[in-house]
C-alpha positions in Angstrom: -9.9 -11.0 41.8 -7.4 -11.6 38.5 -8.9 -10.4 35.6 -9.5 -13.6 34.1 -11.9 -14.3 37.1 -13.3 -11.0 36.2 -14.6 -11.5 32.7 -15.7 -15.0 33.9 -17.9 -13.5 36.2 -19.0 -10.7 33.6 -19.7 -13.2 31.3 -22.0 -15.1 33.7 -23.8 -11.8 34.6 -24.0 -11.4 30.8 -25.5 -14.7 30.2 -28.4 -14.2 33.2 -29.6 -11.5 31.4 -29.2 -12.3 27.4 -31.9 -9.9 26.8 -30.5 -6.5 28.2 -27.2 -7.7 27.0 -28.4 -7.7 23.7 -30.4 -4.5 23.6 -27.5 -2.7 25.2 -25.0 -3.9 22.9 -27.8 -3.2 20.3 -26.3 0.6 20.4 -22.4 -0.5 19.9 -23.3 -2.7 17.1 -25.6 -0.2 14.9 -22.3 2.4 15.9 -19.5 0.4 15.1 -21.2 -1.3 12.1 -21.8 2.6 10.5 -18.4 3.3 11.2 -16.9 0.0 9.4 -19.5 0.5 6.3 -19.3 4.0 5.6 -15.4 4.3 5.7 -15.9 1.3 3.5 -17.8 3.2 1.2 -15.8 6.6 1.3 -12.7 4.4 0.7 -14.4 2.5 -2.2 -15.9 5.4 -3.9 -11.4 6.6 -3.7 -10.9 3.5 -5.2 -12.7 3.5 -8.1 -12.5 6.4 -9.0 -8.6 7.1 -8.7 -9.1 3.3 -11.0 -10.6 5.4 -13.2 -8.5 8.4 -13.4 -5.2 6.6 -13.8 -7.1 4.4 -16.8 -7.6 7.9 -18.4 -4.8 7.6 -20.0 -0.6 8.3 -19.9 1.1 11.2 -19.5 -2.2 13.3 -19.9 -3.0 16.5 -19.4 -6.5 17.7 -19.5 -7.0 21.3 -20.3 -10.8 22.8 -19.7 -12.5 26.1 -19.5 -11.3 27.9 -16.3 -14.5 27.4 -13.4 -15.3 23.9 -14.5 -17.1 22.2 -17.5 -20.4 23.7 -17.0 -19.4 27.1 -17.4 -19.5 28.9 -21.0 -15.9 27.6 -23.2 -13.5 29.6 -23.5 -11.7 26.7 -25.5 -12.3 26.2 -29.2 -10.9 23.9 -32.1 -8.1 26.4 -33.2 -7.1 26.2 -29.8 -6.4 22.5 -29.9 -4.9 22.7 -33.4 -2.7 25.5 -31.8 -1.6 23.1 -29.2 -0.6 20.1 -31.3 2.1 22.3 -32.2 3.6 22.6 -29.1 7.0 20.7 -27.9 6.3 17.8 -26.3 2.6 17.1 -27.2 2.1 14.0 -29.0 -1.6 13.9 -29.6 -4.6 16.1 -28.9 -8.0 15.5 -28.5 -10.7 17.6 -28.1 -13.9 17.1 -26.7 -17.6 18.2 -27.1 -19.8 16.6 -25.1 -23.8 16.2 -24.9 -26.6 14.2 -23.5 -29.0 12.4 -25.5 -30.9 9.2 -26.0 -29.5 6.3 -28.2 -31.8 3.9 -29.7 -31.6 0.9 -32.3 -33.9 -0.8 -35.1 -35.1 -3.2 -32.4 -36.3 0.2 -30.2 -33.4 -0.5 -27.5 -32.9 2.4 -26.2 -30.3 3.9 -23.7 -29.5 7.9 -22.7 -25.4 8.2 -22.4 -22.7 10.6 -23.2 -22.3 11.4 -26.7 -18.7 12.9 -27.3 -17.6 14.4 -30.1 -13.5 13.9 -30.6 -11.1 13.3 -32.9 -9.7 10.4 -33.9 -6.6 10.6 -31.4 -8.9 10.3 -28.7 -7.7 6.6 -28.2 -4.5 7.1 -28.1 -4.8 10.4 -25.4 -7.5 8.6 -23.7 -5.3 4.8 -23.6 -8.8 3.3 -25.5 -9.0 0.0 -27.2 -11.0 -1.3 -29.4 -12.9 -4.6 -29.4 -14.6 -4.8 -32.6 -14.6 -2.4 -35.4 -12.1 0.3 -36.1 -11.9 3.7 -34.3 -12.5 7.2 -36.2 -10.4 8.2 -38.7 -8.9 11.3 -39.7 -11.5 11.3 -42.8 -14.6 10.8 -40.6 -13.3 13.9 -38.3 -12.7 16.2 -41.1 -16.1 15.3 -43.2 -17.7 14.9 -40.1 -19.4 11.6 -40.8 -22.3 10.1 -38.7 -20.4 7.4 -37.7 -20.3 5.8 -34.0 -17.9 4.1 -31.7 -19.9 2.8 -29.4 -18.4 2.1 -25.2 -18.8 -1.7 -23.9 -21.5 -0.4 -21.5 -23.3 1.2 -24.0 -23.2 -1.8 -26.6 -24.3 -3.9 -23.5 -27.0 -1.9 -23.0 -28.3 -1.4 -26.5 -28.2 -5.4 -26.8 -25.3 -4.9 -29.4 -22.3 -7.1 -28.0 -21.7 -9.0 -30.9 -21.7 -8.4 -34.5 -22.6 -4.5 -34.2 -20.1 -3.3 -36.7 -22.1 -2.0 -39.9 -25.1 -1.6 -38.1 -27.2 1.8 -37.3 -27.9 3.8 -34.3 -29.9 6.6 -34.1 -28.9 9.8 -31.4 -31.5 11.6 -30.6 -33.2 10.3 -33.8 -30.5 11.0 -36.4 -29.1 7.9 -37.8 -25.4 7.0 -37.4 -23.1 3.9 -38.4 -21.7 1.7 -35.6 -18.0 1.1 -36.7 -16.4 -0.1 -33.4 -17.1 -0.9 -30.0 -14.4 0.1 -27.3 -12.7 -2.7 -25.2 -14.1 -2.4 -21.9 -12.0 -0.6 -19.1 -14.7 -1.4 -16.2 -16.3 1.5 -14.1 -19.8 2.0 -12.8 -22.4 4.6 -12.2 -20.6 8.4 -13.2 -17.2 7.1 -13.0 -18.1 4.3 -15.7 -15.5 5.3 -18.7 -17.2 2.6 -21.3 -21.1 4.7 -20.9 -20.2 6.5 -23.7 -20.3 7.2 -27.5 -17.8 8.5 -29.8 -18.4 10.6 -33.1 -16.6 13.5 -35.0 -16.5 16.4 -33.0 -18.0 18.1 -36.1 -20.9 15.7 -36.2 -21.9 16.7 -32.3 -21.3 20.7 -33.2 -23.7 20.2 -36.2 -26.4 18.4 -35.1 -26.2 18.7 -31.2 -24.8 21.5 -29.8 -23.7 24.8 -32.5 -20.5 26.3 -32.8 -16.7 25.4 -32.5 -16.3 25.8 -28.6 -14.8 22.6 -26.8 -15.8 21.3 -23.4 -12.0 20.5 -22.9 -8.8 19.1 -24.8 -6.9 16.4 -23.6 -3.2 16.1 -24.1 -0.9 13.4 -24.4 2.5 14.3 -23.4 5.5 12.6 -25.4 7.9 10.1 -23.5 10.5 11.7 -22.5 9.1 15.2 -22.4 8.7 17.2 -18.5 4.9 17.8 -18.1 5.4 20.8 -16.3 7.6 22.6 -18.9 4.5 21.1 -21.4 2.0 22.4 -19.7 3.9 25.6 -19.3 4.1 26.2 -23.0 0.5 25.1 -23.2 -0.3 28.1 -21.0 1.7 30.4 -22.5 0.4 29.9 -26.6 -3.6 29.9 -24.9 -2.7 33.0 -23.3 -1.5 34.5 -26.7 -4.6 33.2 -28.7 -6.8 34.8 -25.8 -5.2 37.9 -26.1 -4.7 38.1 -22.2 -2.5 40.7 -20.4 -0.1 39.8 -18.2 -2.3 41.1 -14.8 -5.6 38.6 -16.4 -6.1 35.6 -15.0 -5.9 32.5 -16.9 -9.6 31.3 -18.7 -8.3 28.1 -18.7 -7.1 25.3 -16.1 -5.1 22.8 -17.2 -4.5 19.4 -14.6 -2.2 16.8 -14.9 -3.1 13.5 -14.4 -1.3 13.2 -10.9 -3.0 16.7 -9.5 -6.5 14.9 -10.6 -5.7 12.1 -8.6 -4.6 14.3 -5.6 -7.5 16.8 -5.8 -9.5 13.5 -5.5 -8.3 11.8 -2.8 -8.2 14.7 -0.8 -11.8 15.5 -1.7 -12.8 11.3 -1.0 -10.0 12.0 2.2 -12.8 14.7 3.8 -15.9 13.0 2.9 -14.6 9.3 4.4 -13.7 11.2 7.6 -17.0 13.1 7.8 -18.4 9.6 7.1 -17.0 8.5 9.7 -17.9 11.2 11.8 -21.1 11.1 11.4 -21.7 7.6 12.0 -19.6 7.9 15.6 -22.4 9.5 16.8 -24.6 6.3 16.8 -21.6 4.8 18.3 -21.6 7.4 21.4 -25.2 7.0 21.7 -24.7 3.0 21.9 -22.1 4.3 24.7 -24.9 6.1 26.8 -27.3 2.9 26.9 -24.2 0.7 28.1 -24.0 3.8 31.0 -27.8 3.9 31.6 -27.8 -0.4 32.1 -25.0 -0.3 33.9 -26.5 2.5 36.5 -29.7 0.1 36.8 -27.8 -3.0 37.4 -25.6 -0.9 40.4 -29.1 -0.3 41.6 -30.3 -3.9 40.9 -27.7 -5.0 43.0 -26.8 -3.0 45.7 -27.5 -5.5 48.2 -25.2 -7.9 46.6 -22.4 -4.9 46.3 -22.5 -5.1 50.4 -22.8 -8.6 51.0 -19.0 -8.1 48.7 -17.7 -5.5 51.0 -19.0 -7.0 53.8 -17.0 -10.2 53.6 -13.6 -8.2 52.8 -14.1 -7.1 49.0 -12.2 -3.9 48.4 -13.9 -0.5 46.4 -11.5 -1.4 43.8 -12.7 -5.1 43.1 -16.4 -3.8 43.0 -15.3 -0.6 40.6 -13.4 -3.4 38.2 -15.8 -6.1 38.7 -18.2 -3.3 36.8 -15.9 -1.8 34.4 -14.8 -5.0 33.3 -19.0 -5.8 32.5 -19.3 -2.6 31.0 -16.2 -3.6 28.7 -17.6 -6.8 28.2 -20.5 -5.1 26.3 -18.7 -2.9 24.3 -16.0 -5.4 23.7 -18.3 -7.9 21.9 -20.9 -5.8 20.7 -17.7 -4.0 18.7 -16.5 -7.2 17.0 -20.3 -8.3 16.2 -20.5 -4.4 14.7 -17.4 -4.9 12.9 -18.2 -8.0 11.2 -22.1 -6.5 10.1 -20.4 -3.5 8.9 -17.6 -5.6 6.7 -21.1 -8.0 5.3 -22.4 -4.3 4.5 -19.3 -2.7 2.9 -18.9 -5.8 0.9 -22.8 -5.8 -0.2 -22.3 -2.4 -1.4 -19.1 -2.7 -3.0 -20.6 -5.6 -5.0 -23.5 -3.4 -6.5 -21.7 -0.1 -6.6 -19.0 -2.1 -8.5 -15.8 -1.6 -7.0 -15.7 -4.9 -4.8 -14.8 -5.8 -1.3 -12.0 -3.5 0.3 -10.9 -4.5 3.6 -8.9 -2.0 5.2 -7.3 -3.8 9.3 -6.8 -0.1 10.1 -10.5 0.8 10.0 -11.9 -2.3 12.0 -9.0 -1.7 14.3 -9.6 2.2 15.0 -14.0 1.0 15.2 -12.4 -2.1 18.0 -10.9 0.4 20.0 -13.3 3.1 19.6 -15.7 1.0 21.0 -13.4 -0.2 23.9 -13.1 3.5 24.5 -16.9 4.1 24.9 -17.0 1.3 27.7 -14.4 2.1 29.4 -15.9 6.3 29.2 -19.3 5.3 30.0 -18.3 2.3 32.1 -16.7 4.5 35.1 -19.0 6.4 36.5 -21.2 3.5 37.6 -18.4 1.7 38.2 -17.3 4.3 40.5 -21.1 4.6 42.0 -20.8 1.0 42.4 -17.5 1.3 44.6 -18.5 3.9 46.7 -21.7 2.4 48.0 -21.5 2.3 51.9 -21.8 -1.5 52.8 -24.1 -0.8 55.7 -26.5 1.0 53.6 -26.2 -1.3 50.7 -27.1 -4.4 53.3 -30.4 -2.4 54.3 -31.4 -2.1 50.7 -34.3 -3.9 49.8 
């Protein structure tokens, strides 16, 4: 038989029993579907937030307490002053950073990131702003209780429109709105507009004690090498920190472009253990098709030797069944694909980094799942073939 004939007739067997079809390709689809949507996901989640990275600002480098945010600073203010002298900086902006609830006159209420900077922050940080003006050099050194407030924030305080002059209150203390920050898009912890700005001497006052930073960011000149920058930036923290030349370093400081490949490689692992993960579901669709496909051999072993019986070959029976087992994988892979593109959409659209269709994914999950038929298709295939025709006449 050609193979044409073949998936005719695989069809037709297919369409005699729609109700085992569909509960064996039941497996393949929940697979398949898992695969497309959580790639989706682990690619989306890469997305957004190398989007957010790279709109972090140009020519950055980010210098923070060596072991991570949460440990105890090692940074302070001098430190950052210190740095603005170095060749090749072109602004500094250091950064203290707190929780705490937000609130207006008409009890709106929302808990965000209060940061404490200075007023180069926009520039290091590639900020605009919307409405209002930004801190000023004044409000950092009098550390004013004034507020820029992020487009999320504003959004969520009911303050879109006509918010300059107004008050806010952090964690009860009163401060002045006198901007809101052009929105830069973002969700959930990657969101770059859920925050507040105020004088980093406001924050240390009221909120958190002393002159230690959470970290500094650095905007690197045009022109300038950021390696030989950061260099320099190395070597004048390691004088102000007194450190030997055998100490290690109680600072890190990252360049934009080692951020963004830190990350990837970090969303790289997690997509593939994603994906990993929902193969499984995938194999398991694999052993239903196997355990249908051994029933229907059974089903119809008088049928197999009626076939031999009138000249069919081991071979056509063995690709007559393959081809079914195929069959099943074969469509319930594209209907899997297609749930698990509606899925990765749906969750794109509320995590809030939209649809991202990758061919490469739905083309590995196609042939994955052409892969399980064909594994779990041979042995009863093979079963099917070997059948002796007399004793598959005298089955009943």
């Amino acid at each position: 038989m050609t193979p044409f004939e073949l998936v005719r007739l695989a069809l037709s067997r297919l369409r005699r029993a729609r109700v085992r079809a569909a509960l064996t390709m039941l497996g393949v689809i929940i697979g398949v579907a898992s695969v497309v949507a959580l790639v989706g996901v682990g690619r989306g989640t890469t997305a957004n937030i190398t989007r957010s990275l790279s709109s972090l600002g140009t020519n950055l480098l980010t210098v923070s307490p060596s072991g991570g945010f949460n440990t105890s600073s090692s940074l302070n203010l001098d430190d950052a002053a210190a740095i603005v002298a170095v060749d090749g900086v072109a602004a500094v902006a250091p950064e203290l950073q707190t929780q705490a609830t937000v609130a207006t006159s008409t009890t709106n209420t929302t808990t965000t990131s209060v940061v404490g900077t200075s007023a180069d922050y926009a520039y290091v940080r590639a900020y605009e702003v919307w409405q209002g003006t930004f801190l000023s050099s004044v409000d950092d050194e009098r550390s004013l209780r004034v507020a820029v407030l992020g487009a999320t924030v504003a959004s969520n305080l009911g303050l879109d429109g006509g918010a300059v002059g107004s008050s806010v209150t952090i964690d009860g203390l009163p401060f002045e709105v006198i901007g809101i920050l052009q929105a830069k898009g973002g969700s959930g912890f990657n969101d770059p507009d859920d925050q507040v700005l105020v004088p980093i001497g406001a924050v240390a006052r009221y909120f958190v004690g002393g002159d230690s930073v959470r970290t500094i960011g650095v905007s690197v000149a045009d022109g300038a090498d950021m390696q030989t920058v950061s260099d320099a930036i190395g070597e004048e923290l390691r004088l102000r920190h007194g450190l030997a030349a055998a100490d290690s370093d109680d600072f890190s400081i990252f360049t934009q472009a080692q951020l963004l490949e830190v990350t990837e490689s970090i969303s790289g692992a997690l997509t593939l253990l994603l994906g990993g993960i929902a193969s499984i579901a995938l194999v398991v669709g694999g052993i239903g098709i196997m355990n249908i496909m051994l029933v229907s051999v059974r089903e119809r072993t008088r049928e197999i030797g009626i076939r031999k019986a009138i000249g069919a070959r081991g071979g056509d029976i063995q690709s007559q069944f393959l081809i079914e087992a195929l069959t099943l994988s074969l469509i319930g892979g594209l209907i899997g694909v297609a749930v698990g593109l509606a899925v990765s959409a749906l969750i794109g659209s509320i995590a809030g980094w939209g649809f991202i269709f990758d061919p490469s994914t739905v083309a590995l999950a196609t042939t994955f799942s052409l892969v399980v038929g064909v594994v779990f298709g041979v042995w009863p295939a093979r079963q099917a073939a070997r059948l002796d025709p007399v004793v598959a006449l005298r089955f009943e």
